[in-house]
C-alpha positions in Angstrom: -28.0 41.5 16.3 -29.5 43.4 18.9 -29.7 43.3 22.9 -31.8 45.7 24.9 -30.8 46.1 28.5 -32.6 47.7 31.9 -31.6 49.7 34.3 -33.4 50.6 36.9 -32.5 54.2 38.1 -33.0 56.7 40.8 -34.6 60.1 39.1 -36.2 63.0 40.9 -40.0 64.0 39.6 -39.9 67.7 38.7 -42.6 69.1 40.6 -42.1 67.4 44.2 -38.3 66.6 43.6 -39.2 63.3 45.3 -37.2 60.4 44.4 -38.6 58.4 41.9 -36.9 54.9 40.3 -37.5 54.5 37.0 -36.6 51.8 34.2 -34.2 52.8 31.3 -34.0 50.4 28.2 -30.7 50.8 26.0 -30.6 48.9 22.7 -27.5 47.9 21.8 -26.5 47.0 18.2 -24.0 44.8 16.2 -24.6 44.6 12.5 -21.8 41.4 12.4 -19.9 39.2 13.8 -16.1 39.6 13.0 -14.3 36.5 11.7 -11.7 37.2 15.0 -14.9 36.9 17.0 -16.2 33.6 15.5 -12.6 32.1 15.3 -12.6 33.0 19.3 -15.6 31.6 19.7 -14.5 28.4 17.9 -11.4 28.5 21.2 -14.1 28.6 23.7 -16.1 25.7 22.2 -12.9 23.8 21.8 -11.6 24.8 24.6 -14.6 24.5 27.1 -17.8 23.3 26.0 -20.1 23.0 23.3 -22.6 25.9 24.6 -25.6 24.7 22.1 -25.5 21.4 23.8 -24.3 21.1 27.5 -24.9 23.6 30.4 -21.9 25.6 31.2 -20.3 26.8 34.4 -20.0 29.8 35.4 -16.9 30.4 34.3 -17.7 28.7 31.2 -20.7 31.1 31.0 -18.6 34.4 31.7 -15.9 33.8 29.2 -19.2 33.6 26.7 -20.7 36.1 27.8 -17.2 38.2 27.9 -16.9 37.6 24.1 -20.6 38.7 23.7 -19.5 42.3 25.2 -16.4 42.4 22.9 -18.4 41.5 19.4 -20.7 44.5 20.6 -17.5 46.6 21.5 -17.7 46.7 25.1 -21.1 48.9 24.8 -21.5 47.1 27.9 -20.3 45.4 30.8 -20.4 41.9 31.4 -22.1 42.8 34.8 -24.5 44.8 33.0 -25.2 42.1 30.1 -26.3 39.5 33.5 -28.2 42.8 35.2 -30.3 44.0 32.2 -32.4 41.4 31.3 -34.3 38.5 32.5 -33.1 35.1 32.8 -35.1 33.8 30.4 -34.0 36.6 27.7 -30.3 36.0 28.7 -30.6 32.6 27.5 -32.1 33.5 24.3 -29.5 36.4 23.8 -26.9 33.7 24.3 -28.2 31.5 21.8 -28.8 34.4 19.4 -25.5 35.2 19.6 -24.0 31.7 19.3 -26.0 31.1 16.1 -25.4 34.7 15.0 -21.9 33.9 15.2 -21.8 30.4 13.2 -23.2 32.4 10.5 -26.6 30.9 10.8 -29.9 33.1 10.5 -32.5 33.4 13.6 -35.4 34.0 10.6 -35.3 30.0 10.1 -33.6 29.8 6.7 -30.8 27.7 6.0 -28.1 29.1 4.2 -27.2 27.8 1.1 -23.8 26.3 1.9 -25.2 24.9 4.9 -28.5 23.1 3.1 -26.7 20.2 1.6 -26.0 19.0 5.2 -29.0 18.7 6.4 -30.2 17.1 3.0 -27.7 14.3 3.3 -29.2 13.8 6.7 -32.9 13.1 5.9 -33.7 9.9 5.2 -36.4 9.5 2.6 -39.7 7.3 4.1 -40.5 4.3 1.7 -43.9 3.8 2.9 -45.5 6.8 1.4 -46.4 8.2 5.0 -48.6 4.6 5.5 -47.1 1.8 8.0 -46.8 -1.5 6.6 
């Protein structure tokens, strides 16, 4: 998984020595997520909320975003995880991360010990795809 994060900071140009603010990406990278992160994740959802589902509080959201710093050992701050990046990508970071850490792949495939689930679920159409 990987989160990029801005900064904006305060450089001076070479030639004038004039302030200049400028923006700085960092990419950050975790190639997994420990089982001691997904079991703590499993706390917060237990304890808290189901974050896929229901809109968290802020607390709710910290203590997420808290575990997101720690499976990317604390690269980053929490403050800088809110700071570098839009709302928007936040959100999708979150629920990168959330599905990263159930073990389940952002390219759209479903694992294989995961598929029968979702087979069970389907209910086949009797009509052929014609109403009656």
């Amino acid at each position: 998984m990987i989160i990029k994060l801005t900064k904006m900071v305060v450089k001076k140009e070479e030639n004038t020595q004039k302030p200049v603010i400028i923006e700085e990406v960092t990419e950050y990278q975790t190639p997994f997520v420990s089982g001691l992160i997904y079991r703590k994740y499993m706390e917060l959802v237990e304890k808290n909320v189901d974050y896929v589902k229901e809109a968290p509080t802020m607390e709710q959201l910290d203590d997420l975003i808290a575990l997101i710093v720690e499976a990317f050992q604390n690269q980053f701050t929490i403050d800088e995880f809110y700071a570098g990046q839009s709302t928007q990508v936040m959100k999708e970071k979150i629920t990168e991360f959330i599905f990263f850490a159930l073990g389940i792949p952002m390219d759209g495939e479903i694992p294989e010990d995961v598929k029968g689930d979702f087979e069970e679920d389907a209910t086949p159409s009797d009509s052929g795809g014609k109403d009656k």
